[in-house]
C-alpha positions in Angstrom: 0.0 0.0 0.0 1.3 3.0 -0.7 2.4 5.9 1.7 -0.6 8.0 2.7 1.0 11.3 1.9 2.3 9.9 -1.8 -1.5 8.8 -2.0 -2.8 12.1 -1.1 -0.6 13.8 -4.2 -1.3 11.5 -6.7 -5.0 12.1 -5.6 -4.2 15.4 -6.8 -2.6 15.4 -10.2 -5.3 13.0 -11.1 -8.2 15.4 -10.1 -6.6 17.9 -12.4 -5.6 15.1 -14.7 -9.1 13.9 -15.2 -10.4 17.3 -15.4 -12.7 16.8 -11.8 -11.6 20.2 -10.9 -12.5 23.1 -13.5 -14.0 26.7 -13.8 -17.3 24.5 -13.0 -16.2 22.5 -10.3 -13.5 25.2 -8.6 -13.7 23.0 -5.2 -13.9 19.5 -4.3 -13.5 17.2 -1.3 -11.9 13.7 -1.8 -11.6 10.7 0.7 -8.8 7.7 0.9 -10.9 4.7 1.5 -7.3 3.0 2.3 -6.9 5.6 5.4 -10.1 5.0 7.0 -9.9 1.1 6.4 -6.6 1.5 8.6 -8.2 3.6 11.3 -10.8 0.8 11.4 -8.3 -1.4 12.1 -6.2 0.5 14.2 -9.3 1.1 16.5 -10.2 -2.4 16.5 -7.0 -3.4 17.6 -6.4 -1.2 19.9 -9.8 -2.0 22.3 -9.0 -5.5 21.6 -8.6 -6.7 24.5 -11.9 -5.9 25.7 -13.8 -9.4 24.8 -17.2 -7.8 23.7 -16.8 -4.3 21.5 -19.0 -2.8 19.2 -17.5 0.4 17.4 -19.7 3.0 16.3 -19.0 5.9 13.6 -20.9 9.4 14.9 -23.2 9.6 11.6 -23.0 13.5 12.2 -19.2 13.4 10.8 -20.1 11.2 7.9 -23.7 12.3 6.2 -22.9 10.4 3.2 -24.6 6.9 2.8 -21.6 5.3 0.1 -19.4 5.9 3.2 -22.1 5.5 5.9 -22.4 1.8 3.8 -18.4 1.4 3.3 -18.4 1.7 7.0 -21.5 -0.7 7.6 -19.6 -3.4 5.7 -16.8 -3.2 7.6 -18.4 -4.0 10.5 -18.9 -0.8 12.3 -22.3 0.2 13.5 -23.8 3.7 13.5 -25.0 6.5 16.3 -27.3 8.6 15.1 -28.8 12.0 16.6 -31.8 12.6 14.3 -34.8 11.1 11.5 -32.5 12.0 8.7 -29.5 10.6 10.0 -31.3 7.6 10.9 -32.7 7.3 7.4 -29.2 7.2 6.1 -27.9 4.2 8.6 -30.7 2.4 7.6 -29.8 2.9 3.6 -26.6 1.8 4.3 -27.5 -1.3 5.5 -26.8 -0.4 9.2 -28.9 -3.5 10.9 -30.7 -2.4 13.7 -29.0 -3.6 16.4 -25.7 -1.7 15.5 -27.5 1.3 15.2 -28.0 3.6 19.0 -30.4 6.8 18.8 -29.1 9.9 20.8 -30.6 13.0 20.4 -31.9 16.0 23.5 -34.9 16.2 21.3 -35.9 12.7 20.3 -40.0 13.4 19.1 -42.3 10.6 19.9 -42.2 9.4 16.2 -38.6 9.1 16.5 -38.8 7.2 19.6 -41.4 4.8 18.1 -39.4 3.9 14.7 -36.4 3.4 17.3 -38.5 1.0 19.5 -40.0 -0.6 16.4 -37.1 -1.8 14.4 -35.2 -2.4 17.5 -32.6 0.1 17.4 -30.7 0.9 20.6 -31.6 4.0 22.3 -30.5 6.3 25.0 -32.6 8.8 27.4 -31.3 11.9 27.5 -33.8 13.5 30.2 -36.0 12.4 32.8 -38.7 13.5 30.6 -37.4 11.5 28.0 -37.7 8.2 30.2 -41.4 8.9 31.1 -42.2 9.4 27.4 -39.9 6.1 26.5 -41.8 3.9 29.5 -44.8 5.0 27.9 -44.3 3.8 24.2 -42.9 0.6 25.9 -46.1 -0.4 27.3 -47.6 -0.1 23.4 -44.8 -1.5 21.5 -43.1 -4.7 21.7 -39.3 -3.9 21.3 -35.9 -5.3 21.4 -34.0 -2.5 21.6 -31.4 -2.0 24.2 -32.6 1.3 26.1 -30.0 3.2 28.0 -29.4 6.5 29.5 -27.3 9.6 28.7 -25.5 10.5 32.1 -23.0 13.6 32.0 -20.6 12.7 34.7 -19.9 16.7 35.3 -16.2 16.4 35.3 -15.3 19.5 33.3 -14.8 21.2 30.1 -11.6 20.7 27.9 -10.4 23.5 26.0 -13.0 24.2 23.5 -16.0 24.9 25.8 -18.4 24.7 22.9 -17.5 21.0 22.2 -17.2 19.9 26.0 -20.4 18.2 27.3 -19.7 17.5 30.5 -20.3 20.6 32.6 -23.0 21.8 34.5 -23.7 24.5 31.2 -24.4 21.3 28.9 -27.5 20.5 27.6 -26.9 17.0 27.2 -27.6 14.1 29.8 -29.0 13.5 33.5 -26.0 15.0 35.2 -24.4 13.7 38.7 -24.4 17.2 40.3 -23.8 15.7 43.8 -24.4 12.6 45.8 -28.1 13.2 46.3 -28.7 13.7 42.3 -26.6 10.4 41.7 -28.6 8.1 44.1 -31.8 9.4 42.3 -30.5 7.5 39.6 -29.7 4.7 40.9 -32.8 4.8 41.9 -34.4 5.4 39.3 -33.0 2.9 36.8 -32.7 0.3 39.4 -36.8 0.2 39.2 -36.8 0.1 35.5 -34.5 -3.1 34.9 -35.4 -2.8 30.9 -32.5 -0.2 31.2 -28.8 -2.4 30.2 -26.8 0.3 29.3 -25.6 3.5 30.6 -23.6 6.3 28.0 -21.2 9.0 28.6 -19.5 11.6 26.3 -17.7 14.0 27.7 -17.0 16.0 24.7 -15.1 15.6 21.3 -12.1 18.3 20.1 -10.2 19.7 23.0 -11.2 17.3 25.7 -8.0 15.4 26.9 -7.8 11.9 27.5 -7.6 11.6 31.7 -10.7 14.1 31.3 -12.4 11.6 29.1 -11.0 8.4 31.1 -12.6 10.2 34.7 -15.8 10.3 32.8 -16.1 6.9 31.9 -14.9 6.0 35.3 -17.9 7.5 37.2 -20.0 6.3 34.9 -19.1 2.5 35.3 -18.9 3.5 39.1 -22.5 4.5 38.5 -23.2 0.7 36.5 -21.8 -0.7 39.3 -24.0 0.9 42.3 -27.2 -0.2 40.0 -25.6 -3.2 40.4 -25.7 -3.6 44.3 -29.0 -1.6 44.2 -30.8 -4.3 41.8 -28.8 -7.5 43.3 -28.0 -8.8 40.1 -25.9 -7.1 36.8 -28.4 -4.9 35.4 -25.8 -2.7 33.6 -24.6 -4.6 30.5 -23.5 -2.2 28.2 -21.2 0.8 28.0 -21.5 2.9 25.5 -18.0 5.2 25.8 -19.0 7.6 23.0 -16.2 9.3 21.1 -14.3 12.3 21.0 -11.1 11.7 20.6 -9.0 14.5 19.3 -7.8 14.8 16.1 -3.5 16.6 15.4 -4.6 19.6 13.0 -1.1 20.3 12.9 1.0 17.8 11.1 0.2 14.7 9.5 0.8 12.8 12.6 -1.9 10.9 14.2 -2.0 11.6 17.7 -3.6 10.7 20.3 -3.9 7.3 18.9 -6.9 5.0 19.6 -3.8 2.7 21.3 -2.9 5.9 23.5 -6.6 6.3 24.8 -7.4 2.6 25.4 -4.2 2.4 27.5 -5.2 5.3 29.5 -8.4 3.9 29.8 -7.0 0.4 30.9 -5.1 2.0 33.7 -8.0 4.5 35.3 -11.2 1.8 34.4 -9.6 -1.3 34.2 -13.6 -2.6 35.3 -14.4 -1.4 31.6 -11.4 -4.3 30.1 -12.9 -7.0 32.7 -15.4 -8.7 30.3 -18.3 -7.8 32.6 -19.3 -5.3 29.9 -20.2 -5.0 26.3 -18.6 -1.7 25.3 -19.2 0.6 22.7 -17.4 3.6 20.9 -18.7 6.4 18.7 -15.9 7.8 16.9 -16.6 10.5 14.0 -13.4 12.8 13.7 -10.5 10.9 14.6 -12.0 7.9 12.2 -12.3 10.5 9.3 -10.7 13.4 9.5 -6.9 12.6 8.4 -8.5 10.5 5.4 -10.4 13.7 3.7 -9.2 16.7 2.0 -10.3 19.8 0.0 -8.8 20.9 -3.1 -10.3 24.5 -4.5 -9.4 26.5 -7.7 -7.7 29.5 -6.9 -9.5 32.4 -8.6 -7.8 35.6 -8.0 -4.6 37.1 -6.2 -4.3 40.3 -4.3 -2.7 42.4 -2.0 -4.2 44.6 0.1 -1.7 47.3 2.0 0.7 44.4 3.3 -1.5 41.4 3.4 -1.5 38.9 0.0 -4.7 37.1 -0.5 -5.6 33.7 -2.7 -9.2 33.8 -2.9 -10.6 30.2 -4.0 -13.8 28.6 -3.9 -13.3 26.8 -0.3 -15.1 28.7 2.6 -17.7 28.7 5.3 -20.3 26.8 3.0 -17.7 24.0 3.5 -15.4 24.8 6.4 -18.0 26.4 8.8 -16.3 25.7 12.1 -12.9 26.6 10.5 -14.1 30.1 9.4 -16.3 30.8 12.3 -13.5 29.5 15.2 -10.2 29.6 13.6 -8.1 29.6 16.5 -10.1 26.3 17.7 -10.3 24.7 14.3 -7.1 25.6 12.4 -6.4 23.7 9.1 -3.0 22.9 7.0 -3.0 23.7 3.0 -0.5 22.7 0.7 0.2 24.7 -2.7 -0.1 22.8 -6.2 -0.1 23.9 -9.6 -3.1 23.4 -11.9 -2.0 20.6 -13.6 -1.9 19.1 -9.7 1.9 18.9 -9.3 3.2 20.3 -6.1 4.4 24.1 -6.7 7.4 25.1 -6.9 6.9 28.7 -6.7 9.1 30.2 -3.7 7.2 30.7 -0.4 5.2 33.5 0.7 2.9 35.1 3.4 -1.0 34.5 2.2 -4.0 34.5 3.7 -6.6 32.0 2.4 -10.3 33.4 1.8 -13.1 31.7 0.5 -16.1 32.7 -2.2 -18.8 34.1 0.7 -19.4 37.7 1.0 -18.9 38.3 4.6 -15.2 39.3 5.8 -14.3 36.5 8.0 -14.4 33.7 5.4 -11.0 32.6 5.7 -9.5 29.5 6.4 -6.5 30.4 7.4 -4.0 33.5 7.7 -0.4 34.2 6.9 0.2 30.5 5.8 3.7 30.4 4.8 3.3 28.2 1.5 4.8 27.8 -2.0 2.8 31.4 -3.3 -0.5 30.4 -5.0 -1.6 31.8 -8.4 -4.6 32.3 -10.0 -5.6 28.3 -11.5 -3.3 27.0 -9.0 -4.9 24.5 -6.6 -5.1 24.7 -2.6 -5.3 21.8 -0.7 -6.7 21.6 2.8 -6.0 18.8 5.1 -7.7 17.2 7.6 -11.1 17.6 6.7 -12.1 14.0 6.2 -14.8 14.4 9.2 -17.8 17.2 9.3 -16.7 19.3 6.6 -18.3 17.2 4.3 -21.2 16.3 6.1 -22.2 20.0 7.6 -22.9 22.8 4.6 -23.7 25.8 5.2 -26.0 27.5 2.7 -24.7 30.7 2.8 -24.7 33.0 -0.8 -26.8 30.0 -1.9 -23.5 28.0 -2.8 -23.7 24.8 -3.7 -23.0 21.9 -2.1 -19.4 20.5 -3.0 -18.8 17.6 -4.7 -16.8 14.0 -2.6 -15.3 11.7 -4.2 -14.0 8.5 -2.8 -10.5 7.2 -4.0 -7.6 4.5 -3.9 -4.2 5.0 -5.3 -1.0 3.0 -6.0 0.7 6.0 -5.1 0.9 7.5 -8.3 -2.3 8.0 -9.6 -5.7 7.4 -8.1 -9.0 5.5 -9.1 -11.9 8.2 -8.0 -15.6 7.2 -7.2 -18.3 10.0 -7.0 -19.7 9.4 -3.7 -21.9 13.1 -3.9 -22.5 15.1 -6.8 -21.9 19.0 -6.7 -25.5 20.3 -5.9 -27.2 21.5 -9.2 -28.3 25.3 -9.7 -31.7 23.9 -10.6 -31.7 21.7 -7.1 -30.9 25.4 -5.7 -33.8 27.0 -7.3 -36.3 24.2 -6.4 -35.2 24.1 -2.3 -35.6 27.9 -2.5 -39.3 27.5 -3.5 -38.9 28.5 -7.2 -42.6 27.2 -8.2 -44.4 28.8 -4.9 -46.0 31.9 -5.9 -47.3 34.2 -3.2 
């Protein structure tokens, strides 16, 4: 197999080889099947010793079904957080029981096509249980029904993705003693509840932050154990999060790294008492995908030297929006897709939208990029794909799936670039008022 990086460059001269990035197609994301099958790997291995796993991809980094189903026949199973994402899983071929449902907003028809095909499910609220108990009593279900429980051990460094505070909306959170024996309490009564959940947050969160989490939550399995007199706790579901090196092409933390940290602060989780379950999105993804955009114009303005392509906050929303806690690498090519060999230079990055602050990036220090030339962005394998945003009514970006010997690459169209006419007809073109 060839080297990642030398795949990643041949991807490249064979976009602009095959003419799959043009004046009509300025901007394109692609995605090395070969990477994510060695995630895949790499995660299984590394929770192997753990003799009942089921690893999840978060659907939310990955709203396309051809992956969704590349995934599913691999083995992994989905979590999903909403009807639409559930109506992918299911297209993909996600059976049922791989599939868990986690939303702070589940509706009762969500709820019931959960219970119905026998999806897992876990209750975010106390609310949420009553409504679940009552569905149960009309619907004959094998679903495994858990509950959400944020452990309230913190936030990491990007408060907006940390989910374990007393500010979160997610979860019945263990506030204090008294909140944590209502629990207990609570699920100990209801012994159709097998699996408790905890997700302390994805980028930023560190890995003894994460571990601690986890920790009070099988704590928790285990005093619903003593409460009920018999193992009523048979499944933890871990979530995901782990965080992904924008910096370099270095994966770090591995999935190796976390399970050892986890196998020294839970070893109760590696005992084979418990079936355990990941959801990982980004750190699956995110080193596998890229974006490659046209570079339209050149300019300076006073001191600052701007490349302004066609990649921007319809595609890189978090990037443009939080740049300091979503920075991304790009790499200069020429437009025949051979790395540049201009000399380096200062240049800021801007996208197509008409606000500002669409940038990706400022005062990269990069081969100096010309009009035609093509910017690549790294690291984008995870969300950027799956979250547009509909600004200046751009259209979505094309994906395209590849493989590559290392020199040039075999592409599959995975999503089409959204059509003007698609545009026009979600905009309400025919409605007349």
């Amino acid at each position: 197999m060839a080297d990642f990086v030398d795949r990643r460059y041949a991807a490249v001269r064979s976009l602009a080889a095959e003419s799959l990035i043009t004046a009509e197609q300025p901007v394109v994301g692609i995605i090395d099947t070969e990477a994510v099958e060695t995630q895949i790997e790499a995660l299984s291995w590394a929770f192997s010793s753990i003799p009942d796993t089921i690893h999840l991809v978060a659907c939310k980094a990955v709203t396309l079904v051809p992956l969704l189903r590349f995934l599913a026949d691999r083995g992994m199973g989905v979590e999903v957080a909403s009807p639409g994402e559930f109506a992918m899983a299911e297209a993909a071929g996600f059976p049922p029981e791989r599939i868990v449902l986690d939303s702070p907003a589940k509706t009762v028809p969500e709820i019931r096509h959960c219970l119905t095909v026998g999806a897992a499910v876990n209750i975010d609220s106390y609310q949420e249980l009553a409504r679940i108990e009552e569905l149960r009593a009309e619907i004959d279900t094998r679903s495994v029904i858990g509950v959400r429980v944020n452990p309230v051990v913190g936030s990491g460094s990007i408060g907006e993705m940390s989910t374990a505070t007393t500010t979160t909306k997610f979860g019945i959170p263990l506030i204090d003693e008294e909140s944590r024996q209502a629990l207990v309490d609570t699920i100990v009564a209801r012994p159709w509840i097998t699996q408790l959940h905890v997700h302390s947050g994805s980028q930023g969160v560190g890995l003894d932050l994460a571990a601690e989490g986890i920790s009070r939550i099988v704590s928790l399995a285990e005093s619903v154990t003593e409460g009920a007199g018999f193992q009523q706790i048979t499944r933890i579901d871990i979530g995901g999060g782990l965080s992904v090196n924008f910096g370099s092409d270095e994966i770090t933390p591995t999935f190796h790294t976390y399970a050892e940290v986890l196998e020294r602060a839970v070893p109760e989780l590696f005992s084979g008492r418990y079936t355990v379950l990941t959801e990982f999105g980004r750190s699956l993804l995110a080193k596998a995908g890229s974006i490659a955009t046209r570079i339209e114009y050149t300019k300076n303005v006073g001191q600052r030297a701007f490349a302004i392509g066609h990649a921007g906050a319809q595609t890189a929303t978090r990037t443009v929006f939080m740049p300091q806690a979503w920075p991304l690498r790009v790499s200069a090519f020429h437009a025949d897709g051979t790395p540049s060999r201009n000399p380096n230079r200062i240049q800021d990055l801007a996208g197509p939208c008409c606000f500002s602050g669409d940038m990706i990036g400022r005062e990269f220090v990069i081969p100096g990029l010309d009009p035609g030339d093509i910017a690549l962005i790294h690291d984008t394998g995870a969300y950027y794909f799956s979250t547009p945003f509909a600004y200046n009514a751009l259209p979505r970006i094309p994906v395209y799936a590849y493989t590559s010997d290392g020199s040039t690459a075999k592409f599959t169209c995975i999503r089409r670039q959204q059509t003007v006419a698609e545009l026009l007809a979600e905009a309400g073109e025919d409605v007349r008022l």
